[in-house]
PyMOL Python script that loads the backbone (N, CA, C, O; Angstrom):
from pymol import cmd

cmd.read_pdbstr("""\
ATOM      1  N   UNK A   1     122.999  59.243 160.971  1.00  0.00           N
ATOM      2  CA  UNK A   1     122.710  59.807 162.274  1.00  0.00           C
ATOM      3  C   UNK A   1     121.362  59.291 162.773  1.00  0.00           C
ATOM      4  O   UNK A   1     121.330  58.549 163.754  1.00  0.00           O
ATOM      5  N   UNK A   2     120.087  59.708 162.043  1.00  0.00           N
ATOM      6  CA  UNK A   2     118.972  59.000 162.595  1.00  0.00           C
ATOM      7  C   UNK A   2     118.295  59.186 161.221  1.00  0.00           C
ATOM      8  O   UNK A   2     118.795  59.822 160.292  1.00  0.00           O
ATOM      9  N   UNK A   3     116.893  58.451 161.194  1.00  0.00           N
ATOM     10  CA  UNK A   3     115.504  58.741 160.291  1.00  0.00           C
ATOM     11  C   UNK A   3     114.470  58.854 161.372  1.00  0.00           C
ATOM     12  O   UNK A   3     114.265  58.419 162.506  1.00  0.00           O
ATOM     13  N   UNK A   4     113.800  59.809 160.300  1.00  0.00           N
ATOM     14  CA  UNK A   4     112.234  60.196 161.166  1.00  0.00           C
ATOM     15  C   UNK A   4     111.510  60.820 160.058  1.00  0.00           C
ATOM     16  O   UNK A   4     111.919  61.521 159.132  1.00  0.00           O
ATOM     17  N   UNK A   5     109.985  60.281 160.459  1.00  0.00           N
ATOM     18  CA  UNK A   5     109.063  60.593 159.185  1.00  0.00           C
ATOM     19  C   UNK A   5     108.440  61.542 158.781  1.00  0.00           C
ATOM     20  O   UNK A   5     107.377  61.637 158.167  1.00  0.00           O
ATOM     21  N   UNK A   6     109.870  62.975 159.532  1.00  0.00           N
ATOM     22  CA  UNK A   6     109.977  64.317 159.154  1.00  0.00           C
ATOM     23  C   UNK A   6     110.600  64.650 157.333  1.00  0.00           C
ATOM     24  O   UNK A   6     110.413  65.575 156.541  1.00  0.00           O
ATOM     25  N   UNK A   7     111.640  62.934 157.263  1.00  0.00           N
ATOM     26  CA  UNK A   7     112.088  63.641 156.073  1.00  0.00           C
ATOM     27  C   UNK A   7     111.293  62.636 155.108  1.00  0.00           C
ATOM     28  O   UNK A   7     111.918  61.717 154.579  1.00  0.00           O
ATOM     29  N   UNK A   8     109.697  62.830 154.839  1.00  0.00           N
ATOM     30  CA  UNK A   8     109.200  61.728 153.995  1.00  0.00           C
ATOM     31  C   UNK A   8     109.592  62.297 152.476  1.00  0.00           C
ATOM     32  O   UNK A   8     109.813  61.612 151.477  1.00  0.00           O
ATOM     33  N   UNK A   9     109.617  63.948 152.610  1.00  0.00           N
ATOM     34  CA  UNK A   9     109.880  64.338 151.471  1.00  0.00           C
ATOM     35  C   UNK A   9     110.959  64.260 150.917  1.00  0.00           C
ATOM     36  O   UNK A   9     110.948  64.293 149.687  1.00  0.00           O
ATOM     37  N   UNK A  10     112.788  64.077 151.916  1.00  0.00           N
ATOM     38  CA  UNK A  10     113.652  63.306 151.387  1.00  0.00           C
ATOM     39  C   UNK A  10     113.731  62.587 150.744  1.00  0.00           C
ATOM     40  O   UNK A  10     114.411  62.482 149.724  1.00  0.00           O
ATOM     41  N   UNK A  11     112.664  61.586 151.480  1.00  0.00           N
ATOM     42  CA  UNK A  11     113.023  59.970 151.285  1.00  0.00           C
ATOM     43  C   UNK A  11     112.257  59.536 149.430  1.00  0.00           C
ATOM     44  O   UNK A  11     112.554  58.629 148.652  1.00  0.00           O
ATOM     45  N   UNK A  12     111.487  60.379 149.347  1.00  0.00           N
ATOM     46  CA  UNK A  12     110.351  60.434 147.731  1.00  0.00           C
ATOM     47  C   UNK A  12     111.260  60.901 146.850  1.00  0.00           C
ATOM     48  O   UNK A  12     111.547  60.332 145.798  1.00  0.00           O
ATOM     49  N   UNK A  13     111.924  62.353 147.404  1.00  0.00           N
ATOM     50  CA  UNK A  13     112.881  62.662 146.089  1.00  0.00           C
ATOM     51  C   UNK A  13     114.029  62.283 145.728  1.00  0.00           C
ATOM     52  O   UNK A  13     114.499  62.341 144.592  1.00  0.00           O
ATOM     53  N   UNK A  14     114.746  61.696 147.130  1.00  0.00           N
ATOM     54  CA  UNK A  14     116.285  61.236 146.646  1.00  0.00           C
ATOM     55  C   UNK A  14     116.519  59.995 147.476  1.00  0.00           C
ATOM     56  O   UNK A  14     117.634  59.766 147.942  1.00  0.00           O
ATOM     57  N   UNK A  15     115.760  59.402 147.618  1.00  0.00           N
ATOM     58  CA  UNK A  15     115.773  58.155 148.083  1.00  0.00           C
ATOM     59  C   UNK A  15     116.466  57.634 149.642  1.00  0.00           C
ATOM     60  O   UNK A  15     116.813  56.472 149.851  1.00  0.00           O
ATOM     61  N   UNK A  16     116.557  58.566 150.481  1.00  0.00           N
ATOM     62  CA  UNK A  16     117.153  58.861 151.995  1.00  0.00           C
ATOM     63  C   UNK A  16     116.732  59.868 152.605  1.00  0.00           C
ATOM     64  O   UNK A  16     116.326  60.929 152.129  1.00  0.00           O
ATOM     65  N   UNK A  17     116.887  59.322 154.440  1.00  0.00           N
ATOM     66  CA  UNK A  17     116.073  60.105 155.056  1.00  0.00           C
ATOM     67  C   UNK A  17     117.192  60.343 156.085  1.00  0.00           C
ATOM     68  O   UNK A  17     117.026  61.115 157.030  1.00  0.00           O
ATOM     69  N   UNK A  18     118.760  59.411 155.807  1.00  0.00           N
ATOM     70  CA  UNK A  18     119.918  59.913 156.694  1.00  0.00           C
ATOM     71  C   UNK A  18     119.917  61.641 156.768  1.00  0.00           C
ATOM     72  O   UNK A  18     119.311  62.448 156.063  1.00  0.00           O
ATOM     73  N   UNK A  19     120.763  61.835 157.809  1.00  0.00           N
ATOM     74  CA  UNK A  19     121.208  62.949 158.095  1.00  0.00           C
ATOM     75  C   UNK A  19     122.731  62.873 158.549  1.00  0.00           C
ATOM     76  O   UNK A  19     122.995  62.326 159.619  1.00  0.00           O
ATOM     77  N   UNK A  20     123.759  63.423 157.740  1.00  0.00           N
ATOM     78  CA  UNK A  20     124.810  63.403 157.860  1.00  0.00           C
ATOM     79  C   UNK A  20     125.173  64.193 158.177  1.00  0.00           C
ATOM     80  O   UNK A  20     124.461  65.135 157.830  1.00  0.00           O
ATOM     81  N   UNK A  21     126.888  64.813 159.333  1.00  0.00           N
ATOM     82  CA  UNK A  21     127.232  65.613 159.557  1.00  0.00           C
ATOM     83  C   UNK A  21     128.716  65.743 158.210  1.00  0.00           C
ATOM     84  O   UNK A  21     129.560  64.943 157.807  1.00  0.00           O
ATOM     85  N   UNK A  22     128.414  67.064 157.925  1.00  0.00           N
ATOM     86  CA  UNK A  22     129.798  67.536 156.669  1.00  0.00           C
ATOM     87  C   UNK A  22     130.399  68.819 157.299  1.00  0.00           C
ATOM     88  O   UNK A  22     129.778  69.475 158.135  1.00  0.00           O
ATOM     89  N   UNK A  23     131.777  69.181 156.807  1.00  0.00           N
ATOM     90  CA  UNK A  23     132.872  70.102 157.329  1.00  0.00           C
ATOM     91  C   UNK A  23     132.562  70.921 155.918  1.00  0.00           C
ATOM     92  O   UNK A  23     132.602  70.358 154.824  1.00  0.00           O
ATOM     93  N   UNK A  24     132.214  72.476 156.109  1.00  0.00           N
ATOM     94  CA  UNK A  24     132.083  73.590 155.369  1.00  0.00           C
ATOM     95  C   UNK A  24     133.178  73.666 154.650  1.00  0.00           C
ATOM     96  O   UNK A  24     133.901  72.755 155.055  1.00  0.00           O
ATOM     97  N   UNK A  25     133.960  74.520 153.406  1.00  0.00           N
ATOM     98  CA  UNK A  25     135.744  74.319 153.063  1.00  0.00           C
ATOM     99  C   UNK A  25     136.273  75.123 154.318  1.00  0.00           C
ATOM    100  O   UNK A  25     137.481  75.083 154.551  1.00  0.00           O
ATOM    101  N   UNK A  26     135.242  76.013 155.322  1.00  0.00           N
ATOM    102  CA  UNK A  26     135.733  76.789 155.956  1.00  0.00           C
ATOM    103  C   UNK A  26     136.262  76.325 157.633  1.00  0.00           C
ATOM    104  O   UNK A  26     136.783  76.903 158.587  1.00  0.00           O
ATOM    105  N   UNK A  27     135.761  74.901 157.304  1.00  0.00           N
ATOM    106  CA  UNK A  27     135.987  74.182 158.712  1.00  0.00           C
ATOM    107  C   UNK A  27     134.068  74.203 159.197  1.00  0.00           C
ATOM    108  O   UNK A  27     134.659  73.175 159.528  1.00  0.00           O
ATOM    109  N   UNK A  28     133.408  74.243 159.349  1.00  0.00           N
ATOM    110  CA  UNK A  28     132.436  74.558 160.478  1.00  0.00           C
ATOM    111  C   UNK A  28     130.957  73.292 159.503  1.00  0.00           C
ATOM    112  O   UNK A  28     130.269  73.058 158.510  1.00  0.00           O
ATOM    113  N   UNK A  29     131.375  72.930 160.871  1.00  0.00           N
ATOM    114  CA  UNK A  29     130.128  71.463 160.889  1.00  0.00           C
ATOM    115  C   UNK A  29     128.854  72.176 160.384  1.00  0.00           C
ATOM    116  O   UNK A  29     128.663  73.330 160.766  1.00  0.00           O
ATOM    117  N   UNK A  30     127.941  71.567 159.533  1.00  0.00           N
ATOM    118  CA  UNK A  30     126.848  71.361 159.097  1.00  0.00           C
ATOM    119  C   UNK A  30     126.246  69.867 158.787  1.00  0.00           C
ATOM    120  O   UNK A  30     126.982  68.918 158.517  1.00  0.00           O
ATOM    121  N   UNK A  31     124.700  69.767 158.864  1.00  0.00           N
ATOM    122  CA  UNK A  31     124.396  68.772 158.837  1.00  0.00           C
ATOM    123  C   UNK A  31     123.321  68.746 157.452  1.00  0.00           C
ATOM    124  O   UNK A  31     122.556  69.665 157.157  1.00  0.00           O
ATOM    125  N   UNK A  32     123.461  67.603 156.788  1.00  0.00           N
ATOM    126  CA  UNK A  32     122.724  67.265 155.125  1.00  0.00           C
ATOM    127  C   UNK A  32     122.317  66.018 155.067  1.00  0.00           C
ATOM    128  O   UNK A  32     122.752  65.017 155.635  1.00  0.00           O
ATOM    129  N   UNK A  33     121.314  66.184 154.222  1.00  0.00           N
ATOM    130  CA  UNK A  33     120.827  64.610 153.947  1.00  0.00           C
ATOM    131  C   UNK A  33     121.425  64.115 153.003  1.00  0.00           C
ATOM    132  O   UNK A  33     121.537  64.734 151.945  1.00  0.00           O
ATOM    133  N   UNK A  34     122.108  62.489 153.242  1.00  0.00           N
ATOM    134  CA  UNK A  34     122.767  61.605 152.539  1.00  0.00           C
ATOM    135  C   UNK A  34     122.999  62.317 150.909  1.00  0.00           C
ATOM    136  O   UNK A  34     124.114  62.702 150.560  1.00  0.00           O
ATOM    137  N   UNK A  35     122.145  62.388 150.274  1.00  0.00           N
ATOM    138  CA  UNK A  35     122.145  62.938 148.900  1.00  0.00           C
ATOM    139  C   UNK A  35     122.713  64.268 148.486  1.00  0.00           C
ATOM    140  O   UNK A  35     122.949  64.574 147.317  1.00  0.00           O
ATOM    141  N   UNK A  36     122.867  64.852 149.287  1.00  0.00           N
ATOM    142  CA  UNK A  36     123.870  66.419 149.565  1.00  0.00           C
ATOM    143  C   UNK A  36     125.387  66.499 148.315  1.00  0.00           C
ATOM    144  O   UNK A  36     126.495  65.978 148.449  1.00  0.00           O
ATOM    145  N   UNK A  37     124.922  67.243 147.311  1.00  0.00           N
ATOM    146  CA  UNK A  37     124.258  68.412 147.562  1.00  0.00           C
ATOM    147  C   UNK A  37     123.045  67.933 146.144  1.00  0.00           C
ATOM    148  O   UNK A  37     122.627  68.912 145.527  1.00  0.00           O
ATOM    149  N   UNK A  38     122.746  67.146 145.868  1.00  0.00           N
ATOM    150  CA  UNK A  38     121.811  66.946 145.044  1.00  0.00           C
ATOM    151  C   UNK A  38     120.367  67.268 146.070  1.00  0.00           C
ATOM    152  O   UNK A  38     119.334  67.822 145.695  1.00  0.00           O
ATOM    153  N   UNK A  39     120.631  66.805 147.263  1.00  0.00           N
ATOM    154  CA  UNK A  39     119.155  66.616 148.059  1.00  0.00           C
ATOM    155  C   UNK A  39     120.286  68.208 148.859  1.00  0.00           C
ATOM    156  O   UNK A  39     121.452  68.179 149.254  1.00  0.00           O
ATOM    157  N   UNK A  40     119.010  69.725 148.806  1.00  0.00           N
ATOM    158  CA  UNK A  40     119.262  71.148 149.230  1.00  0.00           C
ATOM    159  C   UNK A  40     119.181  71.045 150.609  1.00  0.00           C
ATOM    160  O   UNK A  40     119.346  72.056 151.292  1.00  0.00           O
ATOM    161  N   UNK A  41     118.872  69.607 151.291  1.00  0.00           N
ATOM    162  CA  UNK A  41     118.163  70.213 153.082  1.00  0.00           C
ATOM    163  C   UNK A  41     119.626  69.939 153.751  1.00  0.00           C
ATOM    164  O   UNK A  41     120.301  68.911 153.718  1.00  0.00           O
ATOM    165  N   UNK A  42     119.928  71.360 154.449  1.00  0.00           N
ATOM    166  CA  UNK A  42     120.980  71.728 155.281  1.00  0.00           C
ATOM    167  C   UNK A  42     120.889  72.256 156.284  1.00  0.00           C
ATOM    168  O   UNK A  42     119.988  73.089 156.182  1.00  0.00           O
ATOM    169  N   UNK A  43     121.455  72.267 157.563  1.00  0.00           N
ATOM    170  CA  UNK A  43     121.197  72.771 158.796  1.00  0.00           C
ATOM    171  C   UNK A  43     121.890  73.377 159.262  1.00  0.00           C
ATOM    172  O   UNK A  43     121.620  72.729 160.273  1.00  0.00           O
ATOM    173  N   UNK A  44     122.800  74.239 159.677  1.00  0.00           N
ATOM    174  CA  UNK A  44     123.661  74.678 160.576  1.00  0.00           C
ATOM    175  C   UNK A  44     123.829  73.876 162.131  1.00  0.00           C
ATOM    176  O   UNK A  44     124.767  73.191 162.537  1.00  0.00           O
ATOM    177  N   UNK A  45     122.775  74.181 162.687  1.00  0.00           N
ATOM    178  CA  UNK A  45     122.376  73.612 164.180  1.00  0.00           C
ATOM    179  C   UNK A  45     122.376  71.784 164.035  1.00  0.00           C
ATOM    180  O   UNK A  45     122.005  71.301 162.964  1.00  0.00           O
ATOM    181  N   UNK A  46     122.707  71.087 164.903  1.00  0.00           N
ATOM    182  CA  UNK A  46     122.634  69.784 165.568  1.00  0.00           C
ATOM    183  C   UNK A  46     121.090  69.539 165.744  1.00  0.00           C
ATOM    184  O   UNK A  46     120.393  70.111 166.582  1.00  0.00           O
ATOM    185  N   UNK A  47     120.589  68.459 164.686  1.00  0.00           N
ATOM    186  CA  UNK A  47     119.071  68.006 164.778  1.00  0.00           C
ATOM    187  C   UNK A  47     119.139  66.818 165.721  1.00  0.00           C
ATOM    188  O   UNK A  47     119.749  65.762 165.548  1.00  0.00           O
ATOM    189  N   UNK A  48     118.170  67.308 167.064  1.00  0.00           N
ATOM    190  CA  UNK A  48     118.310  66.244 168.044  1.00  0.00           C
ATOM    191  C   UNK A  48     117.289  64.897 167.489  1.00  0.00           C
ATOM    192  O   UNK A  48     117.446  63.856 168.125  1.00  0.00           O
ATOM    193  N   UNK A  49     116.290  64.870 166.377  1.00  0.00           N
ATOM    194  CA  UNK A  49     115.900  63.503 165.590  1.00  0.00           C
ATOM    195  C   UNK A  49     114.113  63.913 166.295  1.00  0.00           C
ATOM    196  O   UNK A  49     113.226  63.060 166.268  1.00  0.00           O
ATOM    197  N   UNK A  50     113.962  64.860 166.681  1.00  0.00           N
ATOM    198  CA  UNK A  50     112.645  64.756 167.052  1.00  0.00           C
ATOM    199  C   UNK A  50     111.688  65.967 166.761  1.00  0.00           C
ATOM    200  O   UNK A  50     112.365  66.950 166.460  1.00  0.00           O
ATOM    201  N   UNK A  51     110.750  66.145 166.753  1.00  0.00           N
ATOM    202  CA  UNK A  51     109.808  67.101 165.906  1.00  0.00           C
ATOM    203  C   UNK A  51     109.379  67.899 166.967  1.00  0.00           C
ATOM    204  O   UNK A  51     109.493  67.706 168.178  1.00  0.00           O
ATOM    205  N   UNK A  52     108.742  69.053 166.196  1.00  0.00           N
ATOM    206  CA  UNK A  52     108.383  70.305 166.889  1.00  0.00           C
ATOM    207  C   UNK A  52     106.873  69.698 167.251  1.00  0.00           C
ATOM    208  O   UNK A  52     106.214  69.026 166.457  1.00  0.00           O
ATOM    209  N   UNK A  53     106.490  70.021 168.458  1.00  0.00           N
ATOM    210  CA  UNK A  53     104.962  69.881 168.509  1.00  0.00           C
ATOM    211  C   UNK A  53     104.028  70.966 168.137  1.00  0.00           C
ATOM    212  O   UNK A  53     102.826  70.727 168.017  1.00  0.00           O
ATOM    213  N   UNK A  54     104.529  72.172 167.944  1.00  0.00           N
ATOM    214  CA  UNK A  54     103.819  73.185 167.401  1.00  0.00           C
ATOM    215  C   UNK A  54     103.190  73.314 165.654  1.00  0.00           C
ATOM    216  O   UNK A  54     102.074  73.614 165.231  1.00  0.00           O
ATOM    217  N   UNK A  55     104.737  72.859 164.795  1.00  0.00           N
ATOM    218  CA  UNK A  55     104.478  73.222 163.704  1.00  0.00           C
ATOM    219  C   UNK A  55     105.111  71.697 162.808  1.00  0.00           C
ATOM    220  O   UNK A  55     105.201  71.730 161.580  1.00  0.00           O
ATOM    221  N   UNK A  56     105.470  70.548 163.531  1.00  0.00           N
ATOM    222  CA  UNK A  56     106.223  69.627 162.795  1.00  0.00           C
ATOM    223  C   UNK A  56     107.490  69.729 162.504  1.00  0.00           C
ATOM    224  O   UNK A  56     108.157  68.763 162.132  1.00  0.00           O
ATOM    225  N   UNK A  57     108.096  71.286 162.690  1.00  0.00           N
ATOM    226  CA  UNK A  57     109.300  70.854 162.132  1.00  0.00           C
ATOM    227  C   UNK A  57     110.397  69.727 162.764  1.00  0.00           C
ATOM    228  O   UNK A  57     110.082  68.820 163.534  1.00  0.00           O
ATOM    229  N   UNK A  58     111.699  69.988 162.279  1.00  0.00           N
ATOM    230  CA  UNK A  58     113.266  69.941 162.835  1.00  0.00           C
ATOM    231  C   UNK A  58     113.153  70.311 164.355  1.00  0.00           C
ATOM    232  O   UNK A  58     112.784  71.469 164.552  1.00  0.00           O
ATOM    233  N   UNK A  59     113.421  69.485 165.562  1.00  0.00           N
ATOM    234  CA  UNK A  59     113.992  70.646 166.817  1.00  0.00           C
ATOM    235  C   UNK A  59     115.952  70.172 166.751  1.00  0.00           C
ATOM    236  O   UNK A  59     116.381  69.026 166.880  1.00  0.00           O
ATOM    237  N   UNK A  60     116.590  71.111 166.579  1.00  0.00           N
ATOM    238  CA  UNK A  60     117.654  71.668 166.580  1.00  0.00           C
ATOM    239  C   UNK A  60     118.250  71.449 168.109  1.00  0.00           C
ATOM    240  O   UNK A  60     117.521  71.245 169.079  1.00  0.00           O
ATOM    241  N   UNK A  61     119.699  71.525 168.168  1.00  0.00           N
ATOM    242  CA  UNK A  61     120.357  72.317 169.430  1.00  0.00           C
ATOM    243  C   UNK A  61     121.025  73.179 168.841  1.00  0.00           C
ATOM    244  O   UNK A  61     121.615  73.125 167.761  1.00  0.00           O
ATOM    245  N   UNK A  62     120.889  74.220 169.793  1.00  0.00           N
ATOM    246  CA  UNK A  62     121.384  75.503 169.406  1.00  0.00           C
ATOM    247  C   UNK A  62     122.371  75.983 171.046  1.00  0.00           C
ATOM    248  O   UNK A  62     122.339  75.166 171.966  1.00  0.00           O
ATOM    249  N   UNK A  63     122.940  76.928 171.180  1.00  0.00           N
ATOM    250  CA  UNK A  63     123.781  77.758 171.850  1.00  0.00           C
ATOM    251  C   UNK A  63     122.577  78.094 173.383  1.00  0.00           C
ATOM    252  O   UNK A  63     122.946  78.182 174.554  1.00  0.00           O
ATOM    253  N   UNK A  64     121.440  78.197 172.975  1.00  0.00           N
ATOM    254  CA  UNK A  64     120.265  78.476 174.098  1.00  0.00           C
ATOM    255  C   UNK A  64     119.359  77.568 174.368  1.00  0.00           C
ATOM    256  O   UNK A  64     118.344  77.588 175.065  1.00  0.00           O
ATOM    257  N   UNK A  65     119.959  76.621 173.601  1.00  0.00           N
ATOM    258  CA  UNK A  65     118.844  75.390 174.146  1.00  0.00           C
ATOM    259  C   UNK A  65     118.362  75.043 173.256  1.00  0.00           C
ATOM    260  O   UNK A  65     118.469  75.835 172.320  1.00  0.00           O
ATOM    261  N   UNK A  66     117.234  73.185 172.825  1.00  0.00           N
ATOM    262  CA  UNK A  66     116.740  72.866 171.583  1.00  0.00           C
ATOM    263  C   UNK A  66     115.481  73.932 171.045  1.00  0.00           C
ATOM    264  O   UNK A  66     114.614  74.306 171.834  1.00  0.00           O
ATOM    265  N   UNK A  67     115.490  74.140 170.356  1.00  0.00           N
ATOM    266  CA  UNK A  67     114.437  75.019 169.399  1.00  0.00           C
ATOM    267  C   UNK A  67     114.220  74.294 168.148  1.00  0.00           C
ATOM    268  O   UNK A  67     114.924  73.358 167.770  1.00  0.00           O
ATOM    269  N   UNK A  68     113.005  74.866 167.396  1.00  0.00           N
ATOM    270  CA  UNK A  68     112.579  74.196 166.349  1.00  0.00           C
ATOM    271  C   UNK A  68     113.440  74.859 165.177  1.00  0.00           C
ATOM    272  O   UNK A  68     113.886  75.991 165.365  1.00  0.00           O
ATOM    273  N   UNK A  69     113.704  74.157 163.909  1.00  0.00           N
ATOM    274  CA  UNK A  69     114.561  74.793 162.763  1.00  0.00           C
ATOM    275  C   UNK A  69     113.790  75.777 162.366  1.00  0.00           C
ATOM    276  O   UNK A  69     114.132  76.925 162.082  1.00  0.00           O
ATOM    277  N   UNK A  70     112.531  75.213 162.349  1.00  0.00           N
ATOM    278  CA  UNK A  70     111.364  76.085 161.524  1.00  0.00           C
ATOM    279  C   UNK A  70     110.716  77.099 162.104  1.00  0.00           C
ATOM    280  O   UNK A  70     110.740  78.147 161.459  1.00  0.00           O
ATOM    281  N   UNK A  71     110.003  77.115 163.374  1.00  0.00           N
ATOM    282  CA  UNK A  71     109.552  78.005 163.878  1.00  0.00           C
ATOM    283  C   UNK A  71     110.115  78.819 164.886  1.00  0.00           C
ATOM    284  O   UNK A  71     109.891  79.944 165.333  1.00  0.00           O
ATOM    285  N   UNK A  72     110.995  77.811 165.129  1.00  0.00           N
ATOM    286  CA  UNK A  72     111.776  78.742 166.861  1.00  0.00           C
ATOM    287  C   UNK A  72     111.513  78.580 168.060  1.00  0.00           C
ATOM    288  O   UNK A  72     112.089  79.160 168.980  1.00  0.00           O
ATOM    289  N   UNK A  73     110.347  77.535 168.204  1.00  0.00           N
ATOM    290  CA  UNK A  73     109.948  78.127 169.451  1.00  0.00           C
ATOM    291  C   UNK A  73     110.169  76.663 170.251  1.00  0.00           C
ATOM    292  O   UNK A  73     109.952  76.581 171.460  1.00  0.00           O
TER     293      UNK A  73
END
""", "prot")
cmd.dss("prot")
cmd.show_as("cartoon", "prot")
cmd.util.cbc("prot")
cmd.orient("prot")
């Protein structure tokens, strides 16, 4: 999907900074990094590839608009 030098800590422990979209057994999209489920970072929400200016994180799309994964705002 994209890289950004949000996932440096991906990229040190499992060697990728992809972000893949995967189907739950229950049907419902989530998104993981390449290494999944060895590499734990999972999202529910659609990561639009660009950072929070508040706190660094994830900004997300969500149902109300992009927000950060991490802080919310």
């Amino acid at each position: 999907m994209f890289q950004h030098e949000i996932f440096k800590t991906l990229v040190n422990e499992y060697q990728t900074a992809e972000i893949v979209e995967k189907k739950s057994k229950r049907g419902k999209i989530f998104y993981v990094c390449q290494g999944y489920p060895k590499c734990d970072f999972a999202l529910w929400d659609k990561p639009t590839g660009e950072v929070c200016p508040n706190c660094g994180g994830l900004m997300v799309e969500k149902k109300t608009g992009i927000v950060c994964s991490n802080c919310g705002k």
